[in-house]
C-alpha positions in Angstrom: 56.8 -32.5 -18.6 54.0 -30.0 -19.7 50.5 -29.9 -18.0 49.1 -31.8 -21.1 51.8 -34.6 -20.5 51.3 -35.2 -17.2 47.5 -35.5 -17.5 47.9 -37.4 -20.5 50.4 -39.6 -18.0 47.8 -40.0 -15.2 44.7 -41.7 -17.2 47.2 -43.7 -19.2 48.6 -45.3 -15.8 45.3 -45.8 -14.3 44.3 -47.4 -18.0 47.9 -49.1 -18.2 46.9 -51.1 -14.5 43.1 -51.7 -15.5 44.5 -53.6 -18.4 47.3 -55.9 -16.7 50.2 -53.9 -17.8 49.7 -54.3 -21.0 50.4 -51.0 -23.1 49.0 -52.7 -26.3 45.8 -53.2 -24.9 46.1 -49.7 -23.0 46.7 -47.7 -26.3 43.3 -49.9 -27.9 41.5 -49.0 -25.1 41.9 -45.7 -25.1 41.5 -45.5 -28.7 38.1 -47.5 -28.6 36.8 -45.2 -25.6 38.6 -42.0 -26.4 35.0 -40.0 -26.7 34.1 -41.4 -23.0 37.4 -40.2 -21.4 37.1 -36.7 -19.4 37.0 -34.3 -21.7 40.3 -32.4 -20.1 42.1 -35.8 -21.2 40.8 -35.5 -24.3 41.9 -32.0 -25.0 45.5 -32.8 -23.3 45.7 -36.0 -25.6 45.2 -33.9 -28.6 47.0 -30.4 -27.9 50.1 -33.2 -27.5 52.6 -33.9 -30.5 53.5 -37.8 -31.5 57.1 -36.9 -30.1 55.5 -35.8 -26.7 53.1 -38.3 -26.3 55.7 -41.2 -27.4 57.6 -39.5 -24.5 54.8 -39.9 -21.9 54.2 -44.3 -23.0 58.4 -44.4 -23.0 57.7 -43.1 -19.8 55.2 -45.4 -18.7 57.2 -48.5 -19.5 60.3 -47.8 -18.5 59.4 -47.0 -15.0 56.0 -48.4 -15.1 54.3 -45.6 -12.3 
């Protein structure tokens, strides 16, 4: 995993458990409060492609920490 994953990883699990483990809600969340989140998650979220970011949530809910 690059740097950029594995922050991208960290806020999505604390986001991921703040939202019942639902990663519906999670990816909404995030999406609704993107310009709140630190700005390093920000910048990791964005230098990420679709195939690596779909790699970090495949991640998430297969082994769910």
């Amino acid at each position: 995993m690059t740097n950029d994953q594995i922050t991208f990883r960290k806020y999505l699990l604390q986001i991921f458990v703040d939202q019942r483990h639902d990663i519906i809600s999670s990816l909404v969340w995030i999406s609704n409060h993107y310009y709140r989140l630190p700005y390093h998650f920000q910048s990791a979220y964005r230098a990420l492609s679709v195939d690596e970011r779909n790699a970090v949530i495949r991640e998430v809910l297969m082994n769910g920490d």
